[in-house]
BATIVEX-900359 format. One record per residue (C-alpha): residue in one letter; x, y, z. Coordinates in Angstrom, 1 decimal. Each point is the difference from the previous one (the first is absolute). Last residue first. Example, Ala and Ser with C-alpha at 12.3 -4.5 7.8 and 13.67 -1.06 7.14 Angstrom:
BEGIN
REC  res       x       y       z
REC    s    13.7    -1.1     7.1
REC    a    -1.4    -3.4     0.7
REM end
This chain:
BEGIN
REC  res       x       y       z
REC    x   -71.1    95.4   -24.1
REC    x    -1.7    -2.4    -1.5
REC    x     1.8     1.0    -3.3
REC    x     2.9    -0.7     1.4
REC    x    -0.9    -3.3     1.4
REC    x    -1.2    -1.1    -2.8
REC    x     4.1     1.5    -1.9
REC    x     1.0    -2.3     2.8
REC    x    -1.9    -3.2    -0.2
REC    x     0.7     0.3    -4.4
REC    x     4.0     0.5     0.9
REC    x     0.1    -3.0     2.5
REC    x    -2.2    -2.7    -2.2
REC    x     2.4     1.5    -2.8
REC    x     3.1    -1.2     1.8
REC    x    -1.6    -3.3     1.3
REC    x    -1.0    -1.0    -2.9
REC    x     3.5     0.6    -1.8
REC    x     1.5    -2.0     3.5
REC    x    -2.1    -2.7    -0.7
REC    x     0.9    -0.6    -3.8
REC    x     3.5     0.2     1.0
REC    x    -0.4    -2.1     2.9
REC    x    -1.7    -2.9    -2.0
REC    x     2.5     0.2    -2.5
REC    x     2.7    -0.7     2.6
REC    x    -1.9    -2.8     1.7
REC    x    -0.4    -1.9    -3.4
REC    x     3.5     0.8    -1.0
REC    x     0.8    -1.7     3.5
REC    x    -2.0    -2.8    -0.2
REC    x     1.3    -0.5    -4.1
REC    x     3.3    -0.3     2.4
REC    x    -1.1    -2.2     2.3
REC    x    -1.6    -2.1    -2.2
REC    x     3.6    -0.2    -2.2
REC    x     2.1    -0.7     3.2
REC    x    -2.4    -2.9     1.1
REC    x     0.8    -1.6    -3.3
REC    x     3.7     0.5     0.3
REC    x    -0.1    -1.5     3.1
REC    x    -2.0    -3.0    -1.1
REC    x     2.3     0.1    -2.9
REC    x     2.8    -0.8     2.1
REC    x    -1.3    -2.4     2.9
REC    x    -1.3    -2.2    -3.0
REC    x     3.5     0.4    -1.3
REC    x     1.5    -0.8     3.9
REC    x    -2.6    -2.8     0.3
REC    x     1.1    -1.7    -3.4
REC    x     3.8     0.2     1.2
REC    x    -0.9    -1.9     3.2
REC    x    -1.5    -2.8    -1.8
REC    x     2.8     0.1    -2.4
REC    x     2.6     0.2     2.8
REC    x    -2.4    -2.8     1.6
REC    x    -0.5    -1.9    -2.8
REC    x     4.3    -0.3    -0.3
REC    x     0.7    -0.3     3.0
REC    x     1.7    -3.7     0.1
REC    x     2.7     0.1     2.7
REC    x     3.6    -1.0    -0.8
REC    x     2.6    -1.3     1.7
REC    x     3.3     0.1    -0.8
REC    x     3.3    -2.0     1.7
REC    x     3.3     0.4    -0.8
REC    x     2.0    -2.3     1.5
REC    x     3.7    -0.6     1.0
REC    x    -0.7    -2.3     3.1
REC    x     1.2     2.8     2.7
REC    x    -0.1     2.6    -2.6
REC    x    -3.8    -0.1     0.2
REC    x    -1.0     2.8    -2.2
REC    x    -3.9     0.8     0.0
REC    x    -1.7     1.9    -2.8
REC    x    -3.9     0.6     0.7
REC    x    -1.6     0.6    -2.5
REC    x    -4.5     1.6     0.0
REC    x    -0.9    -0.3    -3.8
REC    x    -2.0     1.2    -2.7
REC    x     0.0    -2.0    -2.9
REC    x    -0.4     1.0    -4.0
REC    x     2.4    -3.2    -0.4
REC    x     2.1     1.9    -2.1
REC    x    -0.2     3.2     2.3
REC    x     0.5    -1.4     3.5
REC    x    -1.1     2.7     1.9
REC    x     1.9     0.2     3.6
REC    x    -1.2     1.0     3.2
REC    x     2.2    -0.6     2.7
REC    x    -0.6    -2.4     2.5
REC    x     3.5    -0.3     1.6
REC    x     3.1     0.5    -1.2
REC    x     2.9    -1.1     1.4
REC    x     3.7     1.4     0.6
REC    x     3.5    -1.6    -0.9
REC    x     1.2     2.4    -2.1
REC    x     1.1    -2.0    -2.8
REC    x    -2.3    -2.3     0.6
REC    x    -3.0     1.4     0.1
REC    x     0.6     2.4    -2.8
REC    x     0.9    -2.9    -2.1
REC    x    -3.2    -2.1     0.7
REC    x    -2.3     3.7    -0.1
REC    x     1.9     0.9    -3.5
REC    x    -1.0    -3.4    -1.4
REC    x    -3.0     0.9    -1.9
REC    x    -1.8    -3.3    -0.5
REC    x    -0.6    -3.0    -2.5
REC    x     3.2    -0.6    -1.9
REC    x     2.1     2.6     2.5
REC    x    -0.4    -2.8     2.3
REC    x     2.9    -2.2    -1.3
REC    x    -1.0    -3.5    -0.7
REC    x     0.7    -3.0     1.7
REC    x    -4.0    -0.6     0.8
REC    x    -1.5     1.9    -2.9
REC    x    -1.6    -2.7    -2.4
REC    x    -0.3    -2.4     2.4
REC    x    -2.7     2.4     1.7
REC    x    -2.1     0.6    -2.7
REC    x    -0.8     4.2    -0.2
REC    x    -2.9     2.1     0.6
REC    x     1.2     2.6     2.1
REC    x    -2.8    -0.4     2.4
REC    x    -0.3    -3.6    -0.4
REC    x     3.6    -1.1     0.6
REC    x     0.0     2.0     3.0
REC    x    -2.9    -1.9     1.2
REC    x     1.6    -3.3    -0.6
REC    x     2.6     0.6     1.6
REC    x     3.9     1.1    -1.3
REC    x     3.4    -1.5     1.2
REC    x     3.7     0.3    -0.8
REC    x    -0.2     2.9    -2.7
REC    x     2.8     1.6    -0.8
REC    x     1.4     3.7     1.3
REC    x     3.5    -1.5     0.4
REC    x    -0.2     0.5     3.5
REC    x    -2.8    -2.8    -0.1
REC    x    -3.6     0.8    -0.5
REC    x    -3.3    -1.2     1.6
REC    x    -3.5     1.1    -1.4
REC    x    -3.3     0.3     2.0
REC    x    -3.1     0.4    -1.4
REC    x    -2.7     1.3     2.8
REC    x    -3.2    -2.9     0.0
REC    x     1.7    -1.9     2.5
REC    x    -0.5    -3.9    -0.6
REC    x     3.1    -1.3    -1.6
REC    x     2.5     2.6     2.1
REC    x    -2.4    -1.0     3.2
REC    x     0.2    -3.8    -0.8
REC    x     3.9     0.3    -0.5
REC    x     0.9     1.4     3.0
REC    x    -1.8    -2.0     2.0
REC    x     1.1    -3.3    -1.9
REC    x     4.0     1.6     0.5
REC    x    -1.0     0.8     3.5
REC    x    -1.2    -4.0     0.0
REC    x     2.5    -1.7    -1.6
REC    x     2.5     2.2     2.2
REC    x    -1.9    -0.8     3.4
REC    x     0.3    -3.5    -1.2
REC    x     4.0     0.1    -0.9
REC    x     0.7     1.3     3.3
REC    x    -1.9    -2.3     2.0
REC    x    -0.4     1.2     3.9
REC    x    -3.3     1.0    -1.1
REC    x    -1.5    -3.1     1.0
REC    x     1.2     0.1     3.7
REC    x     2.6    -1.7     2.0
REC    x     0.5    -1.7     3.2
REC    x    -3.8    -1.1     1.0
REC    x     1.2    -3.7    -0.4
REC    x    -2.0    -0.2    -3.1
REC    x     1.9     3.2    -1.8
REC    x     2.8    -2.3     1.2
REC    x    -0.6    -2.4    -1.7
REC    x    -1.0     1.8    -3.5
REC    x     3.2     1.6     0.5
REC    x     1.7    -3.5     0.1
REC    x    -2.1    -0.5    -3.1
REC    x     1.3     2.8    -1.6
REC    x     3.6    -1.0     0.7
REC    x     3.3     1.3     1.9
REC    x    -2.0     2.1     1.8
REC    x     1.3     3.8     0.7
REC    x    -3.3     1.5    -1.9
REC    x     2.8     0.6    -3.2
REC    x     0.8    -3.8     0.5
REC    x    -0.6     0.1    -4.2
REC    x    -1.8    -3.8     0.4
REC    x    -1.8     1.3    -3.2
REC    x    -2.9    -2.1     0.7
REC    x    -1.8     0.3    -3.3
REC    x     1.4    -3.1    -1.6
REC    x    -1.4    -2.0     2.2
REC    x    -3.9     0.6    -0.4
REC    x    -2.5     2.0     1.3
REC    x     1.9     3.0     2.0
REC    x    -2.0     3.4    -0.9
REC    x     0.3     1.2     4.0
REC    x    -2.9    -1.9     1.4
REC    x     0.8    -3.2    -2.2
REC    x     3.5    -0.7     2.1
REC    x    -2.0     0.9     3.6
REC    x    -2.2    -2.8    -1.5
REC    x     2.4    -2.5    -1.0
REC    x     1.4     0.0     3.5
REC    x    -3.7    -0.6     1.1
REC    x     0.0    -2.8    -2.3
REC    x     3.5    -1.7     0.7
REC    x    -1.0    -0.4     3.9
REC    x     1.0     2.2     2.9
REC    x     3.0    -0.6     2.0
REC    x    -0.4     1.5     3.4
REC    x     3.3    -0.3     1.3
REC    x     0.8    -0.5     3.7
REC    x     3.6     0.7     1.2
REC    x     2.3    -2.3     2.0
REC    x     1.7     2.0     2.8
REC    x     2.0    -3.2     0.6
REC    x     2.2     0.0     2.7
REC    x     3.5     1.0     0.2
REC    x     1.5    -1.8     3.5
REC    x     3.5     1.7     1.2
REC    x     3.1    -1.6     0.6
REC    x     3.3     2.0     1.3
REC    x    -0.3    -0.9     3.9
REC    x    -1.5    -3.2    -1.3
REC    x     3.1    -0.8    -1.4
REC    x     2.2     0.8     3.0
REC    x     2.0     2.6     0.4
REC    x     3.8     0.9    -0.3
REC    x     1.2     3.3     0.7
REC    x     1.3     2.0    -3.1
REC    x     3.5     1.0    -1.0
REC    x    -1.0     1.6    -3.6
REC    x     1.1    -2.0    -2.9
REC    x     3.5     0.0    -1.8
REC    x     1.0     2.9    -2.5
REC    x    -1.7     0.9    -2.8
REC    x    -2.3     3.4     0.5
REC    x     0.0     3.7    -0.7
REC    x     1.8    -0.1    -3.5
REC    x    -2.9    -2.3    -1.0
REC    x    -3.2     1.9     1.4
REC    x     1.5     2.9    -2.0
REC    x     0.8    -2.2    -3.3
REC    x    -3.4    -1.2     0.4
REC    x    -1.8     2.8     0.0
REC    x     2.4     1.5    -3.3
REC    x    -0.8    -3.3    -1.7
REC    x    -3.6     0.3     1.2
REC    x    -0.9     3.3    -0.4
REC    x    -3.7     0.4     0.5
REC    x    -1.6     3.4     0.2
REC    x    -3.8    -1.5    -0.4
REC    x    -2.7     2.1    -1.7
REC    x    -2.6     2.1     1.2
REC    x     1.6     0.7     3.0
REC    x     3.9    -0.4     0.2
REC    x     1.6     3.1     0.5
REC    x    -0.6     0.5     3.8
REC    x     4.2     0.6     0.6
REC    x     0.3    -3.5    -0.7
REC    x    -2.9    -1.5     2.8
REC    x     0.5    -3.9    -1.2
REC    x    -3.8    -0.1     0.9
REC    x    -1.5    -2.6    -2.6
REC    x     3.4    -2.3     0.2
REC    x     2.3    -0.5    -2.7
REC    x     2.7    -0.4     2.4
REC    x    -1.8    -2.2     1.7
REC    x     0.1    -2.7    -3.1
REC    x     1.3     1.0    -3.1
REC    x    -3.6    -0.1    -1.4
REC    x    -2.2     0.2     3.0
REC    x    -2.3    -3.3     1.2
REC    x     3.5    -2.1     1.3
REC    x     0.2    -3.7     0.0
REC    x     3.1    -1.5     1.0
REC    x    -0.7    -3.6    -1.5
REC    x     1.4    -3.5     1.5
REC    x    -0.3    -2.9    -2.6
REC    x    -0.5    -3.1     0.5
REC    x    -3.2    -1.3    -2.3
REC    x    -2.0     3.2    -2.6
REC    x    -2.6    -0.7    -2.1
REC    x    -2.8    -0.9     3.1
REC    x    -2.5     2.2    -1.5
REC    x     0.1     1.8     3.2
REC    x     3.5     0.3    -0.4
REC    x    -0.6     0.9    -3.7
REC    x    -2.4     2.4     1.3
REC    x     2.3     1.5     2.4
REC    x     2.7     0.9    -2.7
REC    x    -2.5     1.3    -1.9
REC    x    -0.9     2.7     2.6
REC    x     3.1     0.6     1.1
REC    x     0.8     1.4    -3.7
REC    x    -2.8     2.2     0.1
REC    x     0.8     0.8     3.3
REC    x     3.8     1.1    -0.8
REC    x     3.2    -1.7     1.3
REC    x     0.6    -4.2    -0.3
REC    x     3.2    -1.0     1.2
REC    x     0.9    -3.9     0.0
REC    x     2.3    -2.3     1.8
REC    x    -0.7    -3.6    -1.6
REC    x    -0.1    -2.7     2.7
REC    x     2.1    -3.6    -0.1
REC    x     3.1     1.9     1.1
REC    x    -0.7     0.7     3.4
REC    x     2.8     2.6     1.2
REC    x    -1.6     2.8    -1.4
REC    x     2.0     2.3     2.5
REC    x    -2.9     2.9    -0.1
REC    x     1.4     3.8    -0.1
REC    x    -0.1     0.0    -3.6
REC    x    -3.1    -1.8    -0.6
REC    x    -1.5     2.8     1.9
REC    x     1.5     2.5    -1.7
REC    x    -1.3    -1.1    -3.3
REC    x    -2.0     3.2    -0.7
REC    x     1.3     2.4     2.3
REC    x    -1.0     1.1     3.5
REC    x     1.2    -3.3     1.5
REC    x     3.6     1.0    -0.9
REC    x     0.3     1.7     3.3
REC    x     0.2    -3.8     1.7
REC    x     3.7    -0.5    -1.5
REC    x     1.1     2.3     2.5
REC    x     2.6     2.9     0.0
REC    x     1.9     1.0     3.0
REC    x     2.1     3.8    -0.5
REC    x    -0.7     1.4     3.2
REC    x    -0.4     3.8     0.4
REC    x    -1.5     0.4    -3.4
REC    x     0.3     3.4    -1.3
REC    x    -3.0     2.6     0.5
REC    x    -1.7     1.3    -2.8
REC    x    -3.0     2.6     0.3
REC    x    -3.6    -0.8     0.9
REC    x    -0.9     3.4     1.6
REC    x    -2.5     0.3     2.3
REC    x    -2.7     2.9     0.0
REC    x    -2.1    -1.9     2.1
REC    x    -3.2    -0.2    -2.8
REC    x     3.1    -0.9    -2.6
REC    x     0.8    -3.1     2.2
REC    x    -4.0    -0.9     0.0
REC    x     0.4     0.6    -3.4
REC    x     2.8    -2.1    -1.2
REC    x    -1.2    -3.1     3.0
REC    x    -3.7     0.1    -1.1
REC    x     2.1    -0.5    -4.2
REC    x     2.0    -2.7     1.7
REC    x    -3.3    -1.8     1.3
REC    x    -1.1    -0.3     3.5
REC    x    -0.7    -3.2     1.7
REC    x    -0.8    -0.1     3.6
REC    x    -0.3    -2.6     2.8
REC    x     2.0    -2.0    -1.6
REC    x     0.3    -3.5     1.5
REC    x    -2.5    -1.3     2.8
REC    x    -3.4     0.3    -2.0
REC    x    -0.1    -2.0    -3.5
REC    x    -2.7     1.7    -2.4
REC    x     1.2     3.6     1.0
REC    x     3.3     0.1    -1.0
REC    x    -0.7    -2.0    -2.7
REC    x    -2.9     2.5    -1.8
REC    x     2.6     3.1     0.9
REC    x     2.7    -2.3    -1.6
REC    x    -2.1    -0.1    -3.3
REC    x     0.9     3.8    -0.9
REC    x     3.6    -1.4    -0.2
REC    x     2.9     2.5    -0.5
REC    x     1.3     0.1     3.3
REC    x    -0.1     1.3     3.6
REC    x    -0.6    -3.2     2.9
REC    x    -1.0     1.8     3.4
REC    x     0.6    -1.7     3.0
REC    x    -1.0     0.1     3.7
REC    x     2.2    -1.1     3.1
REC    x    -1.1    -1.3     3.1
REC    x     3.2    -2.4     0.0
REC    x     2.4     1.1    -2.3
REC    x     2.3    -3.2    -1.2
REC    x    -3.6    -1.9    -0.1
REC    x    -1.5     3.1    -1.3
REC    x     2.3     0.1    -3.0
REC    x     0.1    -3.6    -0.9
REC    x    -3.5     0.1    -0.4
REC    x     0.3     3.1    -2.1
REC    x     2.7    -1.6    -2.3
REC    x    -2.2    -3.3    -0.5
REC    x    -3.0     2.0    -0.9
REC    x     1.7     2.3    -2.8
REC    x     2.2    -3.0    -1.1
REC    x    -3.5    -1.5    -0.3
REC    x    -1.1    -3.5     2.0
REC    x     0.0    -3.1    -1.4
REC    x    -2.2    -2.7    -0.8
REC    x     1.4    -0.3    -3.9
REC    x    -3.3     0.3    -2.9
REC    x     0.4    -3.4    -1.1
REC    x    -3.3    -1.4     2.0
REC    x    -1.8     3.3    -0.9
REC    x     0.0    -0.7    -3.4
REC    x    -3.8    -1.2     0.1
REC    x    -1.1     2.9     1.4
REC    x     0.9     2.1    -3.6
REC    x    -2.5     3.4     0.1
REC    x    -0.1     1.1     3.8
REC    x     3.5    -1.8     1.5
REC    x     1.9    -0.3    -3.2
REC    x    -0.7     3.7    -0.7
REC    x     0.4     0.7     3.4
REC    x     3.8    -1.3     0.4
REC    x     1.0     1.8    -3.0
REC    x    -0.8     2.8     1.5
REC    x     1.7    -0.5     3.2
REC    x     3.4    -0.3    -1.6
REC    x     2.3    -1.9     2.2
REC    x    -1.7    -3.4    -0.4
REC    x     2.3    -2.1    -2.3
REC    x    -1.9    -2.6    -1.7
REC    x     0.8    -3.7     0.4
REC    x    -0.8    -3.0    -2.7
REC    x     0.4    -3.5     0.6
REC    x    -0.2     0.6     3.5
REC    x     1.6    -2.0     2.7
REC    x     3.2     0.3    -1.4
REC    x     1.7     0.2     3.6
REC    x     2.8     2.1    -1.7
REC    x    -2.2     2.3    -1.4
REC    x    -2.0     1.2     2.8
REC    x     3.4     0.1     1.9
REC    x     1.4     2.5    -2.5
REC    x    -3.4     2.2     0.7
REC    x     0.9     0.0     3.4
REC    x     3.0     1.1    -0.1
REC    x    -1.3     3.1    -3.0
REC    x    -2.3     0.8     2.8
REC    x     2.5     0.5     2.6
REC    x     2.1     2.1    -2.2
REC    x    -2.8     1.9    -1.0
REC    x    -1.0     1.2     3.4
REC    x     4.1     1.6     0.2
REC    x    -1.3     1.4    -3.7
REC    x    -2.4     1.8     1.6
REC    x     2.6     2.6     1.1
REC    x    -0.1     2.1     3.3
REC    x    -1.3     3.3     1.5
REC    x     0.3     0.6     3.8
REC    x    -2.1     2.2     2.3
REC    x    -1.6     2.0    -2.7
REC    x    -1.0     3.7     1.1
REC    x    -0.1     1.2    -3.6
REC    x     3.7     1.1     0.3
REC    x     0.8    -3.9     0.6
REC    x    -1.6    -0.5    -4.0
REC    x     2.7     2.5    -1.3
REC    x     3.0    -1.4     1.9
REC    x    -0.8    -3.1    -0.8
REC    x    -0.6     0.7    -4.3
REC    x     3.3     1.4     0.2
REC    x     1.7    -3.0     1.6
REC    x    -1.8    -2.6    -2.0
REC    x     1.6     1.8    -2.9
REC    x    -1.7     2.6    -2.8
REC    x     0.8    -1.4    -3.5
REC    x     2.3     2.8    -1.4
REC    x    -1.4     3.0    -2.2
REC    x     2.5     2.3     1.3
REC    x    -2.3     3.0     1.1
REC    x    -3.2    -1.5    -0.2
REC    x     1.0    -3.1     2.3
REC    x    -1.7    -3.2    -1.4
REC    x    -3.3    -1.7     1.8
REC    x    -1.7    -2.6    -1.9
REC    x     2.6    -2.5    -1.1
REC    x     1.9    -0.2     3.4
REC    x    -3.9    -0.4     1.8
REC    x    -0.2    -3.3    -2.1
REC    x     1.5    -1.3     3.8
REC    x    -3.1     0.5     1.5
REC    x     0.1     2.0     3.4
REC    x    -1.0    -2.0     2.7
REC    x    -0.8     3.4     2.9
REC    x     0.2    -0.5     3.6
REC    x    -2.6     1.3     2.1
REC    x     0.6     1.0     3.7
REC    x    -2.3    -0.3     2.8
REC    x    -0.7     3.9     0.0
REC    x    -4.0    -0.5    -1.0
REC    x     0.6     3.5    -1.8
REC    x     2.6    -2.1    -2.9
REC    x    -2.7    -2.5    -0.8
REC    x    -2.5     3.0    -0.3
REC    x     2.1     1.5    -2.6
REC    x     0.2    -3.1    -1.6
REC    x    -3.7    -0.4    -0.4
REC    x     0.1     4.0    -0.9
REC    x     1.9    -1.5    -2.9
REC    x    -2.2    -2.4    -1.2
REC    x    -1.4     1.3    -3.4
REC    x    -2.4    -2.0    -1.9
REC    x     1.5    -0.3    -3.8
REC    x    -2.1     2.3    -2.1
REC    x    -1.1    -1.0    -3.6
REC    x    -1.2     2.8    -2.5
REC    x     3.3     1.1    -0.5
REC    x    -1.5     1.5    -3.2
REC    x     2.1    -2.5    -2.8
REC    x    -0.3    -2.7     2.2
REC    x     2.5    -2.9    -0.6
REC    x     1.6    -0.2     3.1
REC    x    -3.0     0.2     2.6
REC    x    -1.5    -2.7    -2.3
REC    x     3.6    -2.3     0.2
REC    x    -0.2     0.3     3.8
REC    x     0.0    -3.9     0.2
REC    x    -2.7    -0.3     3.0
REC    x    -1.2    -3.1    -0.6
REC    x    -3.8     1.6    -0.4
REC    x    -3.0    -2.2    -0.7
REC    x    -1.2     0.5     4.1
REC    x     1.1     3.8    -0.3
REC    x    -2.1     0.8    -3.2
REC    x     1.9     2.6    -1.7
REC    x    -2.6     3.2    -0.7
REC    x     0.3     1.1    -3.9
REC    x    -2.5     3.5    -0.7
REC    x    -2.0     0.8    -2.5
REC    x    -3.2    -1.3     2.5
REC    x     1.3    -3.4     0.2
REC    x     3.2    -1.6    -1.3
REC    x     0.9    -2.5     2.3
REC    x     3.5    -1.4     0.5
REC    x     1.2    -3.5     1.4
REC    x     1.0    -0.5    -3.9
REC    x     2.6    -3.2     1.2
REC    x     3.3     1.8    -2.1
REC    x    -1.3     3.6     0.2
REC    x     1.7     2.0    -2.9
REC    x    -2.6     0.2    -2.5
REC    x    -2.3     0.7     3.1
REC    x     2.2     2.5     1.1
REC    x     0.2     1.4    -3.5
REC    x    -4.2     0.5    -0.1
REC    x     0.6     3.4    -1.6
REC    x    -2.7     0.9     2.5
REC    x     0.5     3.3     1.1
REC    x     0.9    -0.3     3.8
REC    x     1.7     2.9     1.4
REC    x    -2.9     1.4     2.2
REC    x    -1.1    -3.5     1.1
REC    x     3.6    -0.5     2.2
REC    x    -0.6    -3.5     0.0
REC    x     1.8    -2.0     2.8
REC    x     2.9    -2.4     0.6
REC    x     0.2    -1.6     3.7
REC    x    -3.2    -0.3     1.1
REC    x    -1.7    -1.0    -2.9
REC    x    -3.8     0.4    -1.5
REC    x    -1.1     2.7     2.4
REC    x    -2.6    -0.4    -1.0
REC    x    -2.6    -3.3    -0.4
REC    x     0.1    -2.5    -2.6
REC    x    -3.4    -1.8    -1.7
REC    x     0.6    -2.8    -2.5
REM end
């Protein structure tokens, strides 16, 4: 299966950072990512949107898009835009100086110095849900009804459970609900919901008419920070609490509900893996009169992927939850929000199916990907999850499905370095010999064993000082500095060799190799005597030359001499 870039609209891959550890596929609860080219794209049509891969990552690989200069431009269109601030914002933001949960008031006097006509919570748009979601129950229509706050959730029933759909409850998000209530009490108005939900962005824009905007508390710190505006405590100039700011917290639903219908179990179920089993039994059709607030982040949104906390949560999620809830709990109680009263259809929405299309190949091409990477029979698939899939043949899957590749496999890629490794230490003619810090032997080859002339079993355990010199070990380890290629002659094996000593203190390793040159020191020895006497030869001729020479010029300059007196005394007598 072919996918084009980019892969998702709202979280991207900052390609840079990626080293595939493969942890936000470990951590992926539907796989809707693609590892191609060393790098892990999420596929935007797989994708719920849970956040837990821009958690997890270790290199802040994953970037949530940013929609602040969308707000921005909100604010320059001057019709005023009114912000639905969600109420887990009392467990996000704290006051540096006194450590207190910031207030509502403090938060509104920030968010109105960014140009905001108005800022209010999203727990008012809870209350009206949590109505309707008590009328749901009490016509006990549905065996089984599933709260619909947490978008999420929502689009893994939607894309990967279709059949569920009928329990998933019609209704509108306290997010949606507060903005429509919002514009109707502001005419013209725009709105921006700010809170700890990266799938927000995806709701905001899938149903039109609500939030125009979605921001995230961590867009909110910076875009704050970017102003130079100080979040700082403010007291509370009223002191009304609502039941609805418990939504934020696992249970709070069920909290703020009046569970008046007593043939339904009232159930909370936080976490996608655990939302995930709880939809198949409803699919399964395990589960009769119950009502389930269903929540994909452990603690619910409080636990949420962008819960901002001074940006210390990247890489591996800040969560607090008895000191989260304890913030969201001194901050609500009380009796519900006054709220105008609309009619269900005013607070229903229609979730359709976004059903997805899986190619599922048969058992024998499965078994195939399985036999590429030294898979044959059962007991070889490892199932470590090391690639990020829970099994080998879910790998094997998605290897089909163009997700993953071959060398994704840990334990392969080891079984076959370790099968590299070993053919070249079986097959290179240099001997190579492998000590511990104690100076024993952990591994010798076959060549090494040859050019010492010893029987492997015989030496493995044993210190090296039975078959080598082992001032070039200590000296390497005690100083921590290799040797290479020096010439060393071995003189009870009569062996010239070229060592190499190599500390690895990383593994605690003392590695030697060893290079056979033994003919050609001798070869090169021979050469240097026949060099030698050839010299030595060359010196005698010339020498017995130069005698030769010498007594040549004697002889000639005695002829010479009486050549010279015998022409003169002619001459002479010429004269």
């Amino acid at each position: 299966m072919e996918y084009e870039q980019p892969m998702n609209e709202y979280l991207n891959l900052k390609t840079a950072n990626c080293r595939k550890c493969y942890k936000c596929i470990r951590h992926c609860p539907v796989k809707s990512i693609r590892f191609d080219d060393n790098h892990a794209y999420i596929i935007a049509e797989d994708c719920i949107l849970c956040g837990n891969c821009f958690v997890v990552c270790p290199q802040n690989a994953k970037e949530v898009r940013n929609d602040v200069e969308k707000a921005r431009a909100l604010l320059r269109e001057g019709s005023g835009v009114y912000v639905s601030l969600a109420p887990s914002f009392t467990a996000n933001y704290t006051d540096e100086k006194s450590g207190q949960s910031l207030t509502f008031s403090a938060m509104e006097k920030a968010v109105k110095e960014l140009g905001f006509a108005g800022i209010e919570e999203t727990a008012v748009g809870a209350t009206l849900v949590k109505q309707r979601y008590d009328a749901l129950v009490n016509a006990g229509e549905s065996d089984v009804i599933i709260s619909s706050c947490c978008h999420s959730v929502n689009q893994l029933i939607q894309k990967y459970y279709p059949d569920v759909l009928p329990s998933l409850a019609p209704v509108v998000s306290p997010m949606q609900a507060h903005c429509m209530d919002l514009k109707r009490r502001h005419p013209g108005a725009k709105t921006v919901f700010i809170g700890p939900c990266i799938s927000k962005k995806a709701e905001a824009e899938t149903y039109t008419g609500f939030a125009d905007c979605a921001l995230t508390f961590e867009e909110l710190s910076q875009w704050l920070a970017d102003e130079s505006i100080a979040l700082t405590y403010v007291e509370e100039e009223t002191a009304d609490k609502s039941l609805a700011r418990f939504f934020p917290v696992s249970g709070g639903i069920l909290r703020t509900m009046k569970k008046e219908n007593r043939e339904y179990a009232y159930l909370t179920i936080d976490g996608i893996e655990n939302c995930i089993r709880a939809v198949e039994d409803v699919a399964k059709g395990k589960l009769r009169k119950c009502f389930i607030e269903m929540s994909a982040c452990t603690g619910s949104c409080t636990g949420g992927p962008v819960m901002d906390r001074g940006g210390k949560q990247r890489g591996g999620k800040s969560f607090y939850p008895v000191r989260d809830y304890l913030a969201v709990s001194s901050y609500a109680g009380g009796d519900d929000f006054m709220t105008a009263s609309y009619p269900a259809e005013a607070l229903t929405k229609t979730i359709r199916s976004r059903s997805l299309r899986k190619i599922h190949l048969g058992e024998t091409a499965v078994s195939e990907v399985l036999r590429k990477i030294g898979k044959t029979k059962t007991e070889h698939e490892l199932n470590c999850g090391t690639c990020g899939y829970n099994t080998c043949r879910e790998k094997a899957q998605a290897v089909l499905e163009g997700k993953a590749s071959l060398f994704m496999c840990l334990p392969y890629l080891l079984e076959k370095a370790e099968s590299f490794s070993d053919d070249i230490i079986k097959n290179t003619p240099n001997g190579i010999i492998v000590l511990n810090e104690n100076f024993e032997v952990h591994q010798i080859n076959a060549a090494a064993c040859k050019l010492l002339n010893i029987d492997p079993p015989a030496i493995l355990g044993d210190q090296v000082i039975r078959i080598l010199d082992p001032a070039p070990f200590i000296r390497a380890v005690q100083e921590e500095k290799n040797a290479y290629n020096k010439r060393v002659y071995l003189a009870d094996y009569e062996k010239y060799v070229d060592e190499t000593v190599i500390y690895d203190k990383n593994y605690h390793i003392i590695i030697c190799i060893m290079r056979d040159v033994t003919e050609e020191t001798r070869q090169k020895e021979m050469k240097e005597n026949f060099n030698r006497k050839a010299v030595d030869i060359t010196d005698k001729v010339i020498e017995k030359q130069m005698r030769a020479v010498q007594e040549i010029a004697s002889l000639l300059g005695e002829t010479t001499a009486e050549t010279k007196i015998a022409l003169t005394k002619l001459k002479e007598s010429l004269l």
